[in-house]
C-alpha positions in Angstrom: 25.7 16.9 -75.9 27.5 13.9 -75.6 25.5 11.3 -74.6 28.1 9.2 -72.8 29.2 11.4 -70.7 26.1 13.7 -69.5 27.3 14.5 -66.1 29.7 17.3 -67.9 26.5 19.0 -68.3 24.8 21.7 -66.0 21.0 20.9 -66.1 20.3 22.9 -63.1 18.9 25.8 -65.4 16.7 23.4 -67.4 15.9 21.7 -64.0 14.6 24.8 -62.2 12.7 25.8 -65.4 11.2 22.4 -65.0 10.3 22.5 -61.3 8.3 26.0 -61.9 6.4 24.5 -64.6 5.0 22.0 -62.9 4.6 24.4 -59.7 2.5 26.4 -62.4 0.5 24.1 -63.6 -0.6 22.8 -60.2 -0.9 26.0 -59.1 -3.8 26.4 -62.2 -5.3 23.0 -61.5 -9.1 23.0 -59.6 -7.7 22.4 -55.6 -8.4 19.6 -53.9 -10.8 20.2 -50.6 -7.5 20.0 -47.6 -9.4 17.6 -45.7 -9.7 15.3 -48.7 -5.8 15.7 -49.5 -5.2 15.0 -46.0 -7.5 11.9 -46.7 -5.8 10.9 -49.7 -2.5 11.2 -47.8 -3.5 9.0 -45.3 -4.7 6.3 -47.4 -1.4 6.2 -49.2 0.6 6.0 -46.3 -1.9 3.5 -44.9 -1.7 0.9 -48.3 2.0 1.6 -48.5 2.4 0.1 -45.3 0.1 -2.6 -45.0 1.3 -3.7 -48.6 4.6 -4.2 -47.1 3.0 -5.9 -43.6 0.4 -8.0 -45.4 -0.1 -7.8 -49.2 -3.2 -9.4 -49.0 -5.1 -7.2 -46.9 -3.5 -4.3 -49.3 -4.8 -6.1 -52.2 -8.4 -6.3 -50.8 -8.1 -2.7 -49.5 -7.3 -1.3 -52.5 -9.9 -3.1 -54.3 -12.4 -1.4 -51.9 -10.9 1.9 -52.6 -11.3 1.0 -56.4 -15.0 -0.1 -56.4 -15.7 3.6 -54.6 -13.1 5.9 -56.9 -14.8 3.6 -60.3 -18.0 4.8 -59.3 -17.3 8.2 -58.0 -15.2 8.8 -61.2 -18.0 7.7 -63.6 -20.3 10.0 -61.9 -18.0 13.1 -61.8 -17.1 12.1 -65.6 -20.9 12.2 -66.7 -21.5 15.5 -64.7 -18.5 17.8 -66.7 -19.5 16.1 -70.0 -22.7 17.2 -69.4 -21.7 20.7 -68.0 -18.9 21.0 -71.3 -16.5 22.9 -70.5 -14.1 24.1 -73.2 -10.8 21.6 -74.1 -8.5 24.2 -72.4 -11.0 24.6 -68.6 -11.1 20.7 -68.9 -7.0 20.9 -69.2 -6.0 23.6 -66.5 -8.5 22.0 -63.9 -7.1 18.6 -64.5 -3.5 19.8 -64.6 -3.0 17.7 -67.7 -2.8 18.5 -71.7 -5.8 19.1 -73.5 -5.4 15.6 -74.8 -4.8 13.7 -71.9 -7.5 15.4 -70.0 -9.7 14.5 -72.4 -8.3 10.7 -72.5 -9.1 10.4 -68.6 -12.5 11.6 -68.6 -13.0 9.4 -71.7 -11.5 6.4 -68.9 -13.5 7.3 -66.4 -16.6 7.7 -68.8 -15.9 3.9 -70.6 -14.1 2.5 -67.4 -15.1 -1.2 -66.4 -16.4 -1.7 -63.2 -14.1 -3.6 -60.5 
């Protein structure tokens, strides 16, 4: 490939190959309750737009919203340590490789408080 010209390239094939991993894997990955995705939506929308309006009030808001996900997280991080489920359940529910999944449980286990 040459590099300074990669638009003489077709990556739609690799593209699409992409795009249906990732559909895959999300596919796989434990589902998120639709009232809390809705939730989560919301929220996003919500910070996105007061950051823009007042940056402030985004900055305490979303330190509210860390203080609850820190100690949610911690909790829900204790409970499937405790329950220890293999590397590769830990991976497909978390939509991540075994590594990483296991590096953000280890976050959320060692995390410091906000």
């Amino acid at each position: 490939m040459d590099e300074r010209a990669p638009y003489r390239y077709d990556t739609a094939g690799p593209l699409e190959d992409w795009l249906q991993h990732v559909e895959g894997v999300a596919a796989r990955a434990v589902p998120l309750p639709t009232e809390l995705a809705g939730l989560i939506a919301n929220v996003e929308e919500a910070l996105v737009k007061l950051a823009d309006d007042s940056p402030l009030a985004a900055l305490r808001a979303i330190g509210a919203v860390e203080r609850i996900t820190d100690a949610v997280a911690r909790t829900a991080a204790h409970d499937v340590t405790a329950d220890n489920p293999s590397p590769k359940a830990r991976s497909t529910a978390l939509g991540l490789p075994v590594g990483d999944a296991d590096s953000r449980i280890f976050h959320y286990l060692h995390r410091r408080s906000v």
